[in-house]
N, C-alpha and C positions, 0 to 999 in steps of 0.2 A: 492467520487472518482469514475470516470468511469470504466466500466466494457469494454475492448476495443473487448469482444466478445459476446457484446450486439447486438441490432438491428442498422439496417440504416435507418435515417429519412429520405423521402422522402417527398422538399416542391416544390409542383409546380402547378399549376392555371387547374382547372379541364378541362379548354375550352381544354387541352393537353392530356389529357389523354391517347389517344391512345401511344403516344412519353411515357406515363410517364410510359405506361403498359411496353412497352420497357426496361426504365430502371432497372422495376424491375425483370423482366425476365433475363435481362442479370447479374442482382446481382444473384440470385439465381441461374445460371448457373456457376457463379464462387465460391458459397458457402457463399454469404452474407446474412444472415437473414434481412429481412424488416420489415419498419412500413409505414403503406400507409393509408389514409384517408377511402377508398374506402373499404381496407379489415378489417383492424384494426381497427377503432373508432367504439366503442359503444353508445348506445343509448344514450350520456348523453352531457349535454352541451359541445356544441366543441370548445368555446375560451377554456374554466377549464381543458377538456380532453388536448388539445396540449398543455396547459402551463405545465401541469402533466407531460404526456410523456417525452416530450423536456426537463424536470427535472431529469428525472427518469436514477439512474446508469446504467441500463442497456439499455441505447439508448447510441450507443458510436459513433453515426456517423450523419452526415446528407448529404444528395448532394440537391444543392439551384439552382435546374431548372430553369433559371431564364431566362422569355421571356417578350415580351414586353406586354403583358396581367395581367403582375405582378403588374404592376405601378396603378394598376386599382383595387386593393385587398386588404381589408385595412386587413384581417386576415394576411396576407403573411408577410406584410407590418412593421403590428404593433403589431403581437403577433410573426408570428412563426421568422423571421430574429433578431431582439431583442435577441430571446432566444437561436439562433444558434449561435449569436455573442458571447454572452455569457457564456457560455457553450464551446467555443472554449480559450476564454481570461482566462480561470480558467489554463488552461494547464494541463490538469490532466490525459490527453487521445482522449478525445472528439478532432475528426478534423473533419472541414466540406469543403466539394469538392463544388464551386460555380462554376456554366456551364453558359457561354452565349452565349444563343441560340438564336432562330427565328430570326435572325440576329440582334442581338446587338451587339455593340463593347464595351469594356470592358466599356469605360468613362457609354457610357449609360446604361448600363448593373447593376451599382452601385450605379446610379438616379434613378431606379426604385425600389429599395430595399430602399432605404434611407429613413428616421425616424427618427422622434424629440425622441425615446430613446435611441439612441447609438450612440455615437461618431464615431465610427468605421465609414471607408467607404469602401465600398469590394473594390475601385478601388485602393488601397495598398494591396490589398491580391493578390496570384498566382492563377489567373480564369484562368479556359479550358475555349476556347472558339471550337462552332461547329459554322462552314463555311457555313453550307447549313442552307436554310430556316425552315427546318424540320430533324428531328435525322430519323436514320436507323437503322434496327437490328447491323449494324456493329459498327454506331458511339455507341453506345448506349452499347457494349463490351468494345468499347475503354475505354470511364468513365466508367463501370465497374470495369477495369481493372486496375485504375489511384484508387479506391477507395478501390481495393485489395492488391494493394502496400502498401497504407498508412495502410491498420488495421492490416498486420502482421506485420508491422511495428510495431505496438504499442503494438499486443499483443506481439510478440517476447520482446519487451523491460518490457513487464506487467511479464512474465514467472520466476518463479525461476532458474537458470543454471539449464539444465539437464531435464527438465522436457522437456515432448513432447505437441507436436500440435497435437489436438483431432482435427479428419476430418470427416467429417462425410458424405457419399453416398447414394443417398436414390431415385431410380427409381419409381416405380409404386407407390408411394404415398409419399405425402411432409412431410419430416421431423416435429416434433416438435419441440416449439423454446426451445431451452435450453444454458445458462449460461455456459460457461467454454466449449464450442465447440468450437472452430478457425473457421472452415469452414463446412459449412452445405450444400454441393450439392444438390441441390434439383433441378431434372430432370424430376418429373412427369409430369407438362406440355408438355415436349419432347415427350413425348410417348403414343401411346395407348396400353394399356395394360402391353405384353413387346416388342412392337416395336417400333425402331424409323428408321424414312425413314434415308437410308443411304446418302441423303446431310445432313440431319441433322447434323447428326455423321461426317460429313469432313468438315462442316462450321461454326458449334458452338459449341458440345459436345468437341470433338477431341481439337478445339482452345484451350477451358476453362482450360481442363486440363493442357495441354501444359503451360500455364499462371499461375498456381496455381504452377507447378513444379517448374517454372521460378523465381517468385517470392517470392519461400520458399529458397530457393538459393539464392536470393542477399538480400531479407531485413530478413530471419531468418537462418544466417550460422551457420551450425552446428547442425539445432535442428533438433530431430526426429520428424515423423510422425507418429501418430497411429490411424489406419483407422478403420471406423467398419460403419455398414449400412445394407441397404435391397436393395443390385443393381441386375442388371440382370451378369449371368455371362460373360459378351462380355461384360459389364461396368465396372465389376472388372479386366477382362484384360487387357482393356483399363487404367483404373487406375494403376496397374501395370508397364503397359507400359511406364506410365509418367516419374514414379520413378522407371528407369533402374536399376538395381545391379550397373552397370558401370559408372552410372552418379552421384555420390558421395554422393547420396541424401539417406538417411536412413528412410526406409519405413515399416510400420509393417500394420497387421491384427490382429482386437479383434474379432477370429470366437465364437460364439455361438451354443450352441447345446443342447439338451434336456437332463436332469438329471444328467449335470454337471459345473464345474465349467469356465467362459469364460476360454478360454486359448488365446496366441498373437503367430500368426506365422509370423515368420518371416525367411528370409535366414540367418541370421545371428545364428541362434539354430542349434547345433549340427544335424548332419543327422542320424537317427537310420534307419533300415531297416524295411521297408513297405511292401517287399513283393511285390512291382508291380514293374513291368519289360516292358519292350520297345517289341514288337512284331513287325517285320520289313517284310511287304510281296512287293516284285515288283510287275508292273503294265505293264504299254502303255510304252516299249524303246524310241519312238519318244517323249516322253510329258517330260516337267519339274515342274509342279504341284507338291504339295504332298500332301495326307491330316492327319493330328493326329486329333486321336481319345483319350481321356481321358476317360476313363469309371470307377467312383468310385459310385456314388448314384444308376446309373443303368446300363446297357449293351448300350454304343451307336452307336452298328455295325448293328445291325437288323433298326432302323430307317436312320441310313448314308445309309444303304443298297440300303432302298427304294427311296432316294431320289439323290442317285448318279448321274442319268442322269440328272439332270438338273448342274452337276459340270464341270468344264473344263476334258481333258481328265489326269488324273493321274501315275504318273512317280512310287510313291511307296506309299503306307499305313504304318503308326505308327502307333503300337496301344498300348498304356498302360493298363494293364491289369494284374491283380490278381486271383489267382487261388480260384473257392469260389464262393456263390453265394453272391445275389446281395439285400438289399445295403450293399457294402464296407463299414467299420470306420476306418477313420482317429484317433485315439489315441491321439495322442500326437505331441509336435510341431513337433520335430523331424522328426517322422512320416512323415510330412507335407511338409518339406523341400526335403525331400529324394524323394519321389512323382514326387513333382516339378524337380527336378534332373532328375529324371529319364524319364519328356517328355523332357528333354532340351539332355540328353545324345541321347533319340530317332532320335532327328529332326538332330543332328550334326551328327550321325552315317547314317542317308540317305544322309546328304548332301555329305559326303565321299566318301559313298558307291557308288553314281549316277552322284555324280559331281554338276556342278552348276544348282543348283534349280531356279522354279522358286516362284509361291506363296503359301505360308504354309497354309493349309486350317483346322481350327480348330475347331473340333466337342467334348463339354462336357458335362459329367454329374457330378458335382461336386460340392465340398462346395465353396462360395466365396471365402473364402480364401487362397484356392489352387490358384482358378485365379489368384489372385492377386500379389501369388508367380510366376507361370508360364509366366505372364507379363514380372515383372520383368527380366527373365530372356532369353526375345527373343531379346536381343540386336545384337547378328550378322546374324540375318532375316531379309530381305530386306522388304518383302511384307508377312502378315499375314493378314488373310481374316477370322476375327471373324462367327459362325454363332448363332441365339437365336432358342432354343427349343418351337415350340410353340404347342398347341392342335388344327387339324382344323376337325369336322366331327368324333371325338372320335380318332383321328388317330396321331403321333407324325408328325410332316416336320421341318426342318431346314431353319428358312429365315436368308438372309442377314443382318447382325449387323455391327459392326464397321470393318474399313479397316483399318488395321494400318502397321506405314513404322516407326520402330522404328531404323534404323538406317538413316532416312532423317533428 
């Protein structure tokens, strides 16, 4: 029986590779774990090794690159297509997404796969086909994105009622593979360190999400999220962001923390009092900016301080802030919630106070998954302007991170 939060098999002719690097860049921007020739195969005979794999429950997918350099392969040919056909005809989970590319049309596209072991002809199967002679970062999301329909598809239908989808976010270094995850973001490539250039962030991070949210909403209604990972905080807001409060979608965090047990926060846990409070100072009468400040792991007005000039000019300061010194603990989920609350009570009590704002400029020190809460809950924010904490020269600064419009 397929395991449908297995890996994706990737089969396609290495003269491609740079195309195939592609594909799997953009699976792992959506959260698909892979299997690739290239990273995966061990030193050990490679017909034995791909019949293995291509066996193995927890390969629950393939996508069948198929260009015209395939015709020419007799592995492609007559070991790994064999055993995707097969492996699809069991119906147990296993689907395979067949692409014709380097311009083939589908008729050709299924001559070149064709094999005295299977009856099968892909040209009765539903193939993508890509138009251009060569895939793009973009084409190369779209299948992506055609191959992340189909596997919540399947684990949604693989899940007990009630049970959630394990998501998993993983910035500065790539996740491990593991069994019974839905979706493994894996964004390290993205980034050096903890930056990612901001087109990054508005033409393939920002998409992915956006698509993951999309497609937990039509092929898994109903089911929760439960998130946990090592992102940066402007990734966790970002994720937040995806799955609004308002967007019907039920979103949780499994934070972690030393010398206790995980807890899940979520908005949906009663709110207890935390003790941090909204601090509202005005600014520049002319300006519509505003910036919040979260301060729970450390104080982050002495570095927003030194880095102010380089900000538009600012209309008001939020500052969330606890009496006490520094690092703050979060407690409990409650705790957690109420936190969250209380930068969403800040940001709507300037926007009252000053009238129509314009971009929310967000500076934090805090656990992911407050982020993640805080996301959530900027839905009637036009423009929030993430920033990432970085060290340059022993000294804190604030670069640019994601830009989010979470009511576009």
């Amino acid at each position: 029986m397929t395991d449908p939060t297995g890996r994706s098999f990737l089969s396609y002719k290495r003269s491609r590779r740079d195309e195939a690097a592609l594909l799997i860049q953009a699976q792992h921007d959506h959260g698909i774990p892979t299997w690739q020739d290239v990273h995966n195969l061990a030193s050990v005979p490679t017909e034995d090794e791909l019949r293995r794999v291509l066996a193995d429950p927890s390969t629950a997918s393939a996508i069948l690159f198929i260009t015209p350099e395939v015709e020419n392969s007799t592995v492609i040919r007559e070991v790994e297509v064999p055993k995707i056909v097969q492996r699809a005809e069991a119906r147990d989970g296993f689907f395979v997404l067949p692409v014709a590319a380097g311009g083939l049309e589908f008729a050709k596209a299924a001559e070149v796969t064709s094999n005295h072991l299977s009856a099968q002809n892909l040209a009765d199967w539903n193939m993508h086909k890509v138009a251009s002679a060569t895939i793009s970062p973009s084409l190369a999301a779209d299948i992506a994105n055609r191959a992340l329909a189909q596997r919540i598809e399947a684990i949604h239908r693989h899940l007990p009622q009630g049970e959630a989808l394990c998501v998993g976010l993983y910035v500065r270094r790539p996740p491990p593979f593991e069994t019974g995850t839905a979706l493994a973001l894996d964004w390290s490539a993205r980034f050096a360190d903890k930056e990612a250039a901001p087109e990054t962030w508005r033409d393939t991070l920002l998409p992915a999400l956006e698509r993951v949210a999309k497609t937990v909403r039509q092929h898994a209604p109903g089911r929760e999220v439960q998130a946990f990972g090592l992102p940066t905080l402007p990734a966790a807001v970002a994720f937040g962001c995806a799955f609004l409060a308002t967007s019907g979608l039920r979103a949780s965090w499994r934070q972690i923390a030393p010398g206790r047990d995980d807890q899940l926060w979520t908005l949906a846990q009663t709110r207890e009092d935390s003790g941090f409070k909204a601090q509202i100072m005005s600014k520049e009468p002319s300006a519509r900016d505003i910036a919040v400040l979260v301060s729970i792991a450390d104080n982050t007005e002495p570095v927003f301080a030194a880095n102010q000039k380089n900000l538009p000019p600012l209309r008001a300061l939020v500052h969330v802030v606890r009496q006490g010194t520094y690092p703050h603990v979060i407690r409990t989920p409650g705790e957690a919630t109420d936190v969250a609350l209380a930068v969403q009570d800040g940001m709507r009590t300037a926007r009252r106070e000053y009238g129509n704002i314009g971009t929310a400029h967000l500076f934090m020190a805090a656990p992911a998954g407050l982020a993640v809460l805080i996301g959530q809950l900027l839905n009637t924010f036009g423009s929030v302007q993430t920033y990432e904490h970085v060290t340059i020269d022993g000294s804190g600064q604030y670069k640019l991170a994601a830009l989010l419009r979470p009511n576009v």
